[in-house]
Every structure is written in structure tokens, then in C-alpha cells.
Phi, psi and omega in degrees: 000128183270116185311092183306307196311135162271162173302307205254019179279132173302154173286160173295329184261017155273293156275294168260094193316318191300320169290316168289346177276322195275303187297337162267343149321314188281299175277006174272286194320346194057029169273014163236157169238192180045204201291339139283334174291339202279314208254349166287303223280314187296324165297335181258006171292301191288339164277007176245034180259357192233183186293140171319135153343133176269080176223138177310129168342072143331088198287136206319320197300302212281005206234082177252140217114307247222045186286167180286167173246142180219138206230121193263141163264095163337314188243007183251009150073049184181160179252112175268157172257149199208052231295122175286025146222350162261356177067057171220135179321118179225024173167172185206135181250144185281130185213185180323167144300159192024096159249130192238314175216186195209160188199147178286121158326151168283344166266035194009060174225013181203157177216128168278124179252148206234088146294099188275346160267018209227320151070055194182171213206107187285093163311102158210154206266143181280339177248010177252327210070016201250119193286119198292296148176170244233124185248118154267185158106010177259110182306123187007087190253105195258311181253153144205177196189152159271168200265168162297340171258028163071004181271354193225162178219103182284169129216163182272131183228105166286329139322291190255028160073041166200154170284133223216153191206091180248161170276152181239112181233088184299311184321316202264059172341338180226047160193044182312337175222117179276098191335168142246326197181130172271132162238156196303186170174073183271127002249084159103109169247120209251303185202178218228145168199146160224150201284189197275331174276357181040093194221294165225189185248105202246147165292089202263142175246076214273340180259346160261352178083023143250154213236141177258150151242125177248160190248114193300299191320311185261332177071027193234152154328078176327287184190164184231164168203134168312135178223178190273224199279131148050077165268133205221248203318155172218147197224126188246122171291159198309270226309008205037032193269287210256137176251129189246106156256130162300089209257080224283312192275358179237207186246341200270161143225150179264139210229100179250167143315155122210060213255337184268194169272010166191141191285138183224144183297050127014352204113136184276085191281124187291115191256297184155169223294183175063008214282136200228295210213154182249132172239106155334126182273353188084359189249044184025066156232266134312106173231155193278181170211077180305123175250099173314313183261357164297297155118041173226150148281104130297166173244121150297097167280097175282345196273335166265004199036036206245176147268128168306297194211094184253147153216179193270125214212099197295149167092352180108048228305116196256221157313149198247147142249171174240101179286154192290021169282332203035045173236358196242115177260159173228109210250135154276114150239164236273296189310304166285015162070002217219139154271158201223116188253131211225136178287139158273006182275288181299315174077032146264151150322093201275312175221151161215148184238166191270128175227236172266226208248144178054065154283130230247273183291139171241126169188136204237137171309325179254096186207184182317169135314166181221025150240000000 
């Protein structure tokens, strides 16, 4: 599609602000199709390059549809707000030390942000931005995730070398998750993923460079195995047959079995240095790979096991959203302080916005499918 705006055409969000709100609004959200929306999506790419409309601050609440994106600044112990439509940082929430990642309640009415030197778990509503409130006493919860049947809650405690394994009692409001069981996980245990019967839990063991599996029901060890340098995101395909781990000291990710009673190596994939962190495209297919030190994204065909594609993602590319258009990625990147808006058609760079410092986790109530 050929971009009509010229060097010297006003941007839309020049002349008319109103007109520029709706189109990006349309084309984020994916309330047009076809050869309008392709051409709504492109006008509204060059309109969110110029300045915001100079108007008073539209309260979140009042934007249904429209949640906010929220961005963990790692190392300023906050949270940037990013307003989903002109896409500019309009606020910042105070949360533990280190919030590095984050995950949505089974009753979508809360998104956890997980401090982790901070030993504690920040409640904020996903579509107001407003922090409901703060359960301490969770031991260095550095990665965490609920099981699929909403009964259990993990976290990675990478500090201290172990996995926490709590029940989710949503009933007891002011103790909602009852420890079960710490288990060791030597060395630096970095992220999580359990399978779709939420049975087990599988583990990255990122400074010994191995990956575990636990058995949820019993809370006891399955099996550990050597996997290669300094492994971190782990991506389980819908059917739980392949484990894709991201191999953060190397260029690969790696590809097991782990459909037996021991994970077996299937293939290496090249992604690029640093492979890091994973986002599902939504198309049961494809899933990304941020190569942090490459300063690329790849695609995956998990269903061929292949590298699709790669590109270039400025800054140190980290954690991923999807907007539901499933043409808009939203990259943090870790190094340049800036989030990032990336066409998954084109692979430019559409925006980048300012946010803190090591911004680490990205995630908006309103984004693709994750599988």
C-alpha cells in the first residue's frame, strides 16, 4: 500500500487531532479490515510520529476497549502507563524493587506485577492503571504464572535459587496465596512455563544452564537435564510435545521433546546472539524471539521447527506484546530506556517511546491471542 503523505503533506494529527485518534484507534484495535483498515493503519503510523494533540488527559476509565500498556522499569522500582492512543508515557506507578515481569489474575480484574528484590507483588487494575494493592511476603518473585486451571501460582525466585509453588485461594482477600512448597532450583532459576493439564512446571536453570521439570500435584522433581549457555524464556507448543528454550550466552534456541518421561534435544535453532525471551503471533503457528544482543527479532515455525525470518529491533530487544491487530509488536528495550513499536508486516520501526530505566516486562489487556 502506497503511503499518500508527503515531507511537506500536514500529518493528520496536525489537522485534524480527531480524525487522527479514530484512525489509530481503528487500525490498532482491528475494528476495520481490508484495504481500509491497510490504509487507515498506514496514516495512522505517520500520525502517531507527530506530537499529541494538545488536550486535556482523557481518563482511562472512560476508554472502553482501550486499556492501557504498561511497561516494568526494572531498575527505577515503577511502572510506565502508555496511553493506548496517542502512545505516550502519561504516567508512572511506584511498585516494589526490581519489577522485572508480570502476569494477569484468573479473574482478569488484576495484572500482577512481581517485585522481586522487593519480596512482594504490586495489584494493579488493568484498565484504570490504579494499584489496588500490595501482597508482601513473596519471597523474591522474580518470574511468575498461573497454572491453566487457575489452581496454582508459581514463581521463579532467581535470587535465591528456588521455585515457590502456591494455591490460589482468590476467596481469602487478604491472603489469597497459600505457600505449598519452596523447592531448591540451583542455579538462578529465570522463567516458567506449565503444561495445558497444569501437571507440570517446567523451569530454566539460567547460571547452571539447566532446565528442570516439577510435578505440580506431588510438588517434587520430574527430572533436571543440561541444556546449553545461560537459558532463560522457555515457549511450550499448544500440544506440550516441544519446549523451545532461549539460550541468552549463545545464538540458539533449543528444541526438546518433552512428550516422554525425559526431554530429549530434537534440534538447534540459529536465532542470534542473545535469544532471550519469547511472544506466541497468535496464528497457532509462529512464535517470536527477541536476540537481545543481536538487536533482532526472529520468527518462529514451531509447527516446521524452522527460523522463519529475522529483523532488526533496535536497543536491546526484550519482552514482547502484540496488539490485536496482529500487525503491531511492542518491544521493551532494555538498553535504550524506550519501548518500541515495531509493523510485523514491514519491520519498521513505527514508534519508539520514552520510558525508565532496563525497561524489562510489556503487557496491555487488549493485545493478540498467545498461542
Amino acid at each position: 500500500m502506497t503511503n499518500t503523505l508527503t515531507a511537506d503533506t500536514p500529518l493528520p494529527a496536525q489537522r485534524h487531532p480527531r480524525m487522527a485518534r479514530a484512525l489509530v484507534t481503528a487500525a490498532i484495535t482491528g475494528l476495520c479490515f481490508g484495504a481500509t483498515c491497510h490504509a487507515a493503519k498506514d496514516t495512522a503510523h505517520a500520525a502517531l510520529q507527530a506530537p499529541p494533540p494538545q488536550t486535556a488527559q482523557t481518563s482511562l476509565s472512560a476508554r472502553p476497549g482501550l486499556q492501557p500498556i504498561f511497561v516494568l522499569n526494572s531498575l527505577d522500582a515503577d511502572v510506565s502507563v502508555v496511553d493506548p492512543i496517542t502512545f505516550e508515557q502519561i504516567k508512572r506507578i511506584p511498585s516494589g524493587k526490581e519489577p522485572h515481569h508480570l502476569y494477569l489474575t484468573p479473574d482478569q480484574r488484576s495484572m500482577l506485577v512481581a517485585n522481586a528484590v522487593g519480596d512482594s507483588l504490586t495489584f494493579i487494575d488493568p484498565v484504570t492503571a490504579e494499584v489496588q494493592r500490595v501482597l508482601h511476603g513473596i519471597t523474591d518473585p522474580y518470574q511468575l504464572r498461573f497454572s491453566p486451571d487457575m489452581k496454582w501460582f508459581v514463581t521463579a525466585g532467581n535470587r535465591l535459587d528456588h521455585v515457590a509453588i502456591y494455591r490460589w485461594l482468590p476467596e481469602q482477600t487478604e491472603s489469597p496465596l497459600q505457600l505449598v512448597k519452596r523447592l531448591p532450583a540451583p542455579k538462578t532459576p529465570s522463567h516458567l512455563n506449565i503444561d495445558s493439564r497444569s501437571t507440570v512446571v517446567y523451569a530454566s536453570l539460567q547460571d547452571s544452564s539447566e532446565l528442570m521439570a516439577i510435578d505440580l500435584s506431588s510438588q517434587t522433581q520430574r527430572w533436571k537435564v543440561s541444556v546449553g549457555k545461560l537459558p532463560a524464556d522457555i515457549f511450550l507448543t499448544p500440544d506440550d510435545k516441544y519446549l523451545l528454550v532461549a539460550l541468552t550466552g549463545d545464538h540458539f534456541v533449543e528444541v526438546y521433546d518433552v512428550s516422554g518421561p525425559a526431554p530429549k534435544l530434537v534440534k538447534r535453532l540459529d536465532t542470534g546472539n542473545g535469544a532471550h525471551s519469547f511472544r506466541a503471533m497468535g496464528d497457532k503457528r509462529h512464535v517470536l524471539v527477541s536476540n537481545r544482543a543481536a538487536n533482532t527479532i526472529s520468527i518462529i515455525d514451531y509447527l516446521t521447527l524452522s527460523v522463519a525470518e529475522t529483523f532488526a529491533a533496535p536497543g536491546g530487544p526484550d519482552d514482547m506484546e502484540i496488539l490485536p491487530d496482529g500487525e503491531t509488536l511492542l518491544v521493551s528495550s532494555r538498553w535504550a530506556r524506550k519501548l518500541t513499536m515495531i509493523d510485523l508486516k514491514t519491520h519498521q520501526v513505527i514508534k519508539q517511546v520514552a520510558v525508565g530505566k532496563s525497561p524489562h516486562g510489556v503487557w496491555t489487556l487488549n493485545h493478540a491471542p498467545r498461542l
